[in-house]
Rosetta silent file (secondary structure, phi, psi, omega in degrees, C-alpha in Angstrom):
SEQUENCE: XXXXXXXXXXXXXXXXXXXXXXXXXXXXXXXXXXXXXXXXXXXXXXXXXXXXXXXXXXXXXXXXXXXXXXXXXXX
SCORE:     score description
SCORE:     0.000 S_00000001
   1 L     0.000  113.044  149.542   -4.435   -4.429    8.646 S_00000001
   2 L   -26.471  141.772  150.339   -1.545   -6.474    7.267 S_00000001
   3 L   -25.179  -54.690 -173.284    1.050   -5.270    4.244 S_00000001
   4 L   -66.833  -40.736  172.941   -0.431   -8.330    2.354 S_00000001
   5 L   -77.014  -16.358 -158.287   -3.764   -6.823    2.908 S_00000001
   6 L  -117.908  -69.472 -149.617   -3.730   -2.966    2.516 S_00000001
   7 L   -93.370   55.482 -169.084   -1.614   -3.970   -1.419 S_00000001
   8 L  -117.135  -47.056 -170.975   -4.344   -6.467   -1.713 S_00000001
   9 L   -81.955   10.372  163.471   -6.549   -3.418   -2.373 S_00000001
  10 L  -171.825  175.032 -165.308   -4.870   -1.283   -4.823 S_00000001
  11 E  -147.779  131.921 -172.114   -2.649   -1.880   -7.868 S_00000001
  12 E  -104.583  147.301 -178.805    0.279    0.388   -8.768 S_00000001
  13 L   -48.543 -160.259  167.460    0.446    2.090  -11.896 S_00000001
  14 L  -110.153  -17.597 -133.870    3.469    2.290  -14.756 S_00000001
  15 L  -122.614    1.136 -169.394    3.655    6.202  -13.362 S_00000001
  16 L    83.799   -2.399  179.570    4.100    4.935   -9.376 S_00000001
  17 L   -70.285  166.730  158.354    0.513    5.782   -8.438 S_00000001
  18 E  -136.638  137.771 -174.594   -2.047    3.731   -6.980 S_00000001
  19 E  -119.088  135.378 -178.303   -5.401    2.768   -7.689 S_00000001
  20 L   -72.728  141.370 -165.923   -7.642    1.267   -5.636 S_00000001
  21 L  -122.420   -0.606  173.055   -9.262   -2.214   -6.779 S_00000001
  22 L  -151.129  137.192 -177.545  -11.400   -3.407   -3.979 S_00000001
  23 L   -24.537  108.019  171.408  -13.429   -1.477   -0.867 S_00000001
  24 E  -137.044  163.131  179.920  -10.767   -0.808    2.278 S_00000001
  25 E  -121.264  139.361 -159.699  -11.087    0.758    5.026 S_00000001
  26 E  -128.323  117.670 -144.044   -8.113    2.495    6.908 S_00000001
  27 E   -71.203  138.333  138.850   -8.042    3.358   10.692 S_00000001
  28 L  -101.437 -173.127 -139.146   -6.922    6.682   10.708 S_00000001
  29 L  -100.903  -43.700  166.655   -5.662    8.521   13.888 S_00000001
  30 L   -99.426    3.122  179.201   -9.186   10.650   14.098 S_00000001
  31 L  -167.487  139.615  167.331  -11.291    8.796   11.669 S_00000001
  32 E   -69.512  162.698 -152.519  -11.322    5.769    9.660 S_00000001
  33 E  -132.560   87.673 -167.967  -10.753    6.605    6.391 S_00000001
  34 E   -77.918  112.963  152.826  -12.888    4.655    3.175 S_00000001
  35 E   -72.699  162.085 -173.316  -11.354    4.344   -0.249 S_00000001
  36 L  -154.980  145.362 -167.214  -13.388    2.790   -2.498 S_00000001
  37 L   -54.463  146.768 -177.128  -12.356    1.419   -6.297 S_00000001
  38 L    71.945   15.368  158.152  -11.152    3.264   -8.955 S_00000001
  39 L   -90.028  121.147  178.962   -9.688    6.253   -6.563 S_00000001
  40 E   -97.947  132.865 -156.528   -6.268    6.783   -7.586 S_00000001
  41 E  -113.401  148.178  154.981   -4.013    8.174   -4.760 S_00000001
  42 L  -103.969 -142.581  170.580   -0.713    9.710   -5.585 S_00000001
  43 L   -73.640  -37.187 -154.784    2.837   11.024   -3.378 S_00000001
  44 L  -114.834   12.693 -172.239    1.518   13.872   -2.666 S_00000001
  45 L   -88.394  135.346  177.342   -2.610   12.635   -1.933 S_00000001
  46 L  -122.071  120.327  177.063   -3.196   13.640    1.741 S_00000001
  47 E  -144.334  101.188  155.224   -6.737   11.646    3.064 S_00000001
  48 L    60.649   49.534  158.578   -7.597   12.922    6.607 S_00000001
  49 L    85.551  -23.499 -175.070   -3.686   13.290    7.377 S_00000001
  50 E  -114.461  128.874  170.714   -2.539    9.961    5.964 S_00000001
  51 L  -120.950  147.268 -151.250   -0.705    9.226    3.079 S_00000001
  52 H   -44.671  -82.197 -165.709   -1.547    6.304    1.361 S_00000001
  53 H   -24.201  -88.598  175.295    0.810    6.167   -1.334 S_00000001
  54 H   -20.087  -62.014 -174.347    3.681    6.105    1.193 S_00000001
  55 H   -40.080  -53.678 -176.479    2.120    3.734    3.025 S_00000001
  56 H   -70.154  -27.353 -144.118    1.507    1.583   -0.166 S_00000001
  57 H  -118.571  -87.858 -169.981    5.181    2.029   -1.632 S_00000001
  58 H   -66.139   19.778  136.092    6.497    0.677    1.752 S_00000001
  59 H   -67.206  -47.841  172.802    4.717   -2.204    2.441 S_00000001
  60 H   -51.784  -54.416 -169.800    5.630   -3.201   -1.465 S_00000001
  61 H   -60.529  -61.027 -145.411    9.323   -2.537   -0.099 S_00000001
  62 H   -67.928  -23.290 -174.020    8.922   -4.680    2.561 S_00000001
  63 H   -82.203    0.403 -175.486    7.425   -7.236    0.617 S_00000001
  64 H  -108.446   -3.589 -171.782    9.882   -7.340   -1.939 S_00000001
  65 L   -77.120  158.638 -150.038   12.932   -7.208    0.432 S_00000001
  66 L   -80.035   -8.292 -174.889   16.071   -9.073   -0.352 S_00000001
  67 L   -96.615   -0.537 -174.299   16.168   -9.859    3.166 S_00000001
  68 L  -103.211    3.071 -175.562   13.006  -11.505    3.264 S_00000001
  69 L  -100.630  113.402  176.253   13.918  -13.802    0.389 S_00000001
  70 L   -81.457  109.714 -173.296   15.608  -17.183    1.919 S_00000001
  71 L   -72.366  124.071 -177.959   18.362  -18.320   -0.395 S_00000001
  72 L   -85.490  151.660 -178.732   19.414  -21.377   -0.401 S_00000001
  73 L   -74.690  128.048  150.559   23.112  -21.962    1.696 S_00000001
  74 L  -105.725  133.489  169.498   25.855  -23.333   -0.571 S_00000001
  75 L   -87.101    0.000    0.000   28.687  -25.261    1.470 S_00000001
């Protein structure tokens, strides 16, 4: 699953949480793992070993990073 795809599926809060807004499913290392809408996961939410939030908060970083934003060159 893509960045773009896993924060396709949940919507962060004002408080840093996240709540899920459409059915995903998430391979985990012994079981896939189903969220389903209107489960809110926080920092400290453990599901089957993985946690989401983390997961969720760095894919947003990646998708917001300054290095991924192309600037335009002034000569």
């Amino acid at each position: 699953m893509t960045d773009q795809q896993l924060l396709d599926s949940f919507e962060k809060n004002a408080k840093g949480d996240w709540t899920c807004v459409k059915p995903v499913l998430l391979d985990g290392t012994s079981r896939n793992v189903a969220i389903m809408p209107g489960v809110t996961v926080t920092r400290s939410d453990l599901f089957c070993g993985m946690n989401i939030a983390r997961e969720l908060n760095e894919a947003d970083a990646r998708r917001t990073s300054p290095a991924e934003i192309m600037l335009p060159t002034r000569h």
